[in-house]
N, C-alpha and C positions, 0 to 999 in steps of 0.2 A: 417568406421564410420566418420561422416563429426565433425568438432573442428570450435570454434568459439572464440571471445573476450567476456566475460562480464565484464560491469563495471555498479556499483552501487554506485550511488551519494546520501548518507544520509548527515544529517546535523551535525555528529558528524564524522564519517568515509568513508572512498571511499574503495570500494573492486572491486578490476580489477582481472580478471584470465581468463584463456585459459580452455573451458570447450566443453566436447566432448558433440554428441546429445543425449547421455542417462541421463545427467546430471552432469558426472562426473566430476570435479574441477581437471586438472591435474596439472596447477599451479596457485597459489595466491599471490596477493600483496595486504595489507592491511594499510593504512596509514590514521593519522586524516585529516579531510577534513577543509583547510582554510577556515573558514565559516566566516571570515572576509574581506575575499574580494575574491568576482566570479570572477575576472580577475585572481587570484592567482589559483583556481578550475580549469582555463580551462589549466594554464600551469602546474598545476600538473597531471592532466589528461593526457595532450600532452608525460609526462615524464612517466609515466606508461605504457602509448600504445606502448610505443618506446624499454621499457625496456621488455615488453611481448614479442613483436616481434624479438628480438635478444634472447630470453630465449634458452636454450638447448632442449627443448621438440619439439619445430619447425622444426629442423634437420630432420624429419622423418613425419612429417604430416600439410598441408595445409590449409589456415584459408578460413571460407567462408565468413564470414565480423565482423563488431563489432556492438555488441547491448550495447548500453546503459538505463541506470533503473533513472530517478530522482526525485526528489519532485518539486511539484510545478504543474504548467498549461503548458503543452507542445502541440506547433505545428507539431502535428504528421507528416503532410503528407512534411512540410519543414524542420523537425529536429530542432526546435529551442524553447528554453524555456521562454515560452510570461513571463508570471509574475514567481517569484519564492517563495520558501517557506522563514518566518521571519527569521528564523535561519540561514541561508546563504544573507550576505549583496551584493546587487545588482546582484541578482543571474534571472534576468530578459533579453529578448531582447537577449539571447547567443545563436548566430548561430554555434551551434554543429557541424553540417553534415558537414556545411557549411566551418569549419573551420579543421574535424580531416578529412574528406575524403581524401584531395590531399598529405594530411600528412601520412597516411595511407596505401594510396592505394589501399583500400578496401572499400566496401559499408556499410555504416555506418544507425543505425537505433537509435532511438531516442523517449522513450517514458517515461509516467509518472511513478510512483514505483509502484502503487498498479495497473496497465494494466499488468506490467510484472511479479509481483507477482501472479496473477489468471494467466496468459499464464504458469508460471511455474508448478501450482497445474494442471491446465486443460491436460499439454502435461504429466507430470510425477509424479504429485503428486494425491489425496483426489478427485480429480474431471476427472479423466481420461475414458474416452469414453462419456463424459458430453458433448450435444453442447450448453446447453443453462444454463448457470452459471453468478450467480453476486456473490462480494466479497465484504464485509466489513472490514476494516484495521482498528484494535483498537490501537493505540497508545496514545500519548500524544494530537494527534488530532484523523479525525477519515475520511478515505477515502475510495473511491470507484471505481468498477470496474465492468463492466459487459461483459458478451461473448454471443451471439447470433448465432445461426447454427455454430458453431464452432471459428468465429470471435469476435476479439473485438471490442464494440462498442467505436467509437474516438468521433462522431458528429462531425458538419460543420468543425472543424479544431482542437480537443484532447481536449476538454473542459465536454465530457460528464462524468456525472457517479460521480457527485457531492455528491454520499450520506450523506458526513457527515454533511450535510447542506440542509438534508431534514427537516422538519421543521414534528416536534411530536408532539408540544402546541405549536398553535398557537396564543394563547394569553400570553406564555410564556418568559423568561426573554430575550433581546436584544441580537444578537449576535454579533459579529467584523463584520460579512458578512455583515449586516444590516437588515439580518432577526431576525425573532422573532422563541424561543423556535426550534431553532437547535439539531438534535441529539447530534452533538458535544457535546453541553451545557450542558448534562445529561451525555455521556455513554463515551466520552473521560477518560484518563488519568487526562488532566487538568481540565476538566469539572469535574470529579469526585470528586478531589480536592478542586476544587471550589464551589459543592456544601455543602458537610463538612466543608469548612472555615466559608460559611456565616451561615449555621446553628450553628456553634461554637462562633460568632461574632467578630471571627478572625480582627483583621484590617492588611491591604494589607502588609505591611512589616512582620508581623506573617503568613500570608496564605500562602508565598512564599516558607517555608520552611515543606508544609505540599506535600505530593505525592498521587496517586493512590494508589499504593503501599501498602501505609501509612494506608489509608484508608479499604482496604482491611483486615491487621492487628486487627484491634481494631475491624472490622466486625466480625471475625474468635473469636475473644476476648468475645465475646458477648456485644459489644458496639452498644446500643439503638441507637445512631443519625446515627451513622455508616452504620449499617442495614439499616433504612429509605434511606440512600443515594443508597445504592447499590440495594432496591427493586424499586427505581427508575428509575436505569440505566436499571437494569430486562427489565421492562414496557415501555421503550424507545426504546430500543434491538429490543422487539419485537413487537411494533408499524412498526419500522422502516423495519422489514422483513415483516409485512402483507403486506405493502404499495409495496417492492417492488416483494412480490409474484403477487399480483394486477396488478402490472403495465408493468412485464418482462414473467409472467408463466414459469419459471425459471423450468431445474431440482434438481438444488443445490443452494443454497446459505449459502458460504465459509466465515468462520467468521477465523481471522488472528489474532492472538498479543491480546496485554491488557488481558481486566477481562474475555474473553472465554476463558483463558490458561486452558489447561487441569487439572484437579484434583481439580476443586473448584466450581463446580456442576453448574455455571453460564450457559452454554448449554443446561443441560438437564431443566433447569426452563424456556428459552426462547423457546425449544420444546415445555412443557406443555401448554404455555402459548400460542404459535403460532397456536395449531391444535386446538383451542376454539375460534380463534375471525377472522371471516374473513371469503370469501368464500370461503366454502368448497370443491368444485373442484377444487379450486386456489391452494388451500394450502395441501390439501391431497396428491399432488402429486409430494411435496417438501421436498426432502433430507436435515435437518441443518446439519453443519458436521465444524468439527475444521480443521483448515490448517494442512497438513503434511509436507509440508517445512519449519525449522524453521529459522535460522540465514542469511542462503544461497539463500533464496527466491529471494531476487531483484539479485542475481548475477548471479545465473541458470536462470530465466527469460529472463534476458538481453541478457542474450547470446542465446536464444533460438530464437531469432526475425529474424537471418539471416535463418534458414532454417524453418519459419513458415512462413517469406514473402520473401523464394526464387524467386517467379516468377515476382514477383514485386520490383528485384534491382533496384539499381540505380547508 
């Protein structure tokens, strides 16, 4: 069985390890990610890949190269991370490949988190013998990913797949992007947050200190404004799935993290809600379904890149 590197670049931790092609994690290094400075990220990384590769597990089996998972806008086909996400400061313009290949000596891959998070469901997880998948990542923001006949889709240079910044009201509130009525704005972590602050008329030094989380709590509590917030995120959920049942004929679409975690019925309401609005042969033939990868998703992904685009090293 072929072994590879992943490494996972979040904005709060980096998880690197040597993971076989079933998915197995044979070893891990997990360290907080200097998210105060990307030049500091890319020699921490250098120290990871170095310390992987003298590991004791190597003695007995061969790497086929290193995948890497990040946030942010990445140039697929050059390895390099154009713009980066706020939480990592100057985490833009980083030639990856560019920089771990010769270091390495192996073929290095270089993709966004939630690309390699659906390559991980699609090869091993919730979506397997799926080729035609998109993924929604509910976090603190809210990303995307889609797969088509078995690939994923990058566009002109790893910029596609923008979902979180599909727009559900369009006459709706401003968002950072500069569009108007963002999914984000609604069905994020902070969005969610942020809609509960203004309905509570929070001011910005109070709102700071309220979460999704939070919000979620005081719903379960039988909290009125609560509720309103989260049968909002519902109806944005699943706006946001018609649009891309419409526009992908998807046979899955993989909802990841946030308010779909299991056990708080959010799923089975954006199912009900999904099979009544839209058409009908779009959507009948659309699997909604929760990620089965949980914490490990961007690091089994990333390491899955060297033998998904074997014939395409470099």
């Amino acid at each position: 069985m072929r072994h590879s590197i992943g490494v996972d670049i979040g904005a709060t931790k980096m998880l690197a390890g040597i993971v076989r092609e079933d998915g197995v994690v044979l070893h891990r290094i997990r360290v907080n990610t200097p998210a105060h400075d990307g030049a500091q990220v890319v020699r921490t990384l250098v120290t990871l890949l170095a310390e992987l590769q003298t590991c004791e597990v190597l003695k007995t089996i061969s790497l086929a190269g290193v995948g890497i998972g990040t946030a942010g806008q990445v140039d697929f086909v050059n390895g390099c991370v154009l713009s980066g996400t706020p939480n990592i400061l100057n985490w833009a313009n980083v030639e990856l490949r560019k920089t771990l290949q010769p270091i390495t000596g192996l073929p290095v891959w270089v993709d966004n988190d939630v690309n390699v998070q659906l390559l991980a469901e699609a090869s091993l997880g919730v979506a397997v013998a799926k080729r035609h998948v998109v993924m929604l990542s509910l976090g603190t923001g809210i990303g995307g990913a889609a797969m088509m006949n078995g690939e994923l889709l990058h566009g002109s240079w790893g910029g596609a797949a923008e979902f979180g910044h599909m727009t559900v009201d369009f006459q709706g509130p401003l968002c950072n992007c500069g569009a108007r009525g963002c999914l984000e704005l609604f069905a994020s972590g902070a969005g969610i947050a942020a809609q509960m602050a203004q309905r509570l008329g929070l001011v910005e030094g109070q709102a700071k200190e309220l979460t999704g989380e939070m919000v979620f709590r005081k719903a379960k509590q039988g909290d009125v404004l609560a509720n309103e917030v989260l049968d909002q995120a519902i109806a944005a959920l699943t706006a946001a799935s018609v649009n891309l049942a419409h526009s992908f004929n998807p046979e899955m679409i993989v909802f990841a993290g946030g308010i779909m975690a299991e056990g708080n019925g959010a799923l089975d309401r954006v199912r009900q809600a999904f099979a009544i609005h839209g058409i009908s042969s779009l959507l009948g033939t659309v699997t909604l379904a929760n990620a089965r990868f949980g914490s490990d998703a961007g690091l089994v992904g990333a390491a899955l890149q060297p033998f998904h685009y074997h014939s395409h090293a470099r």
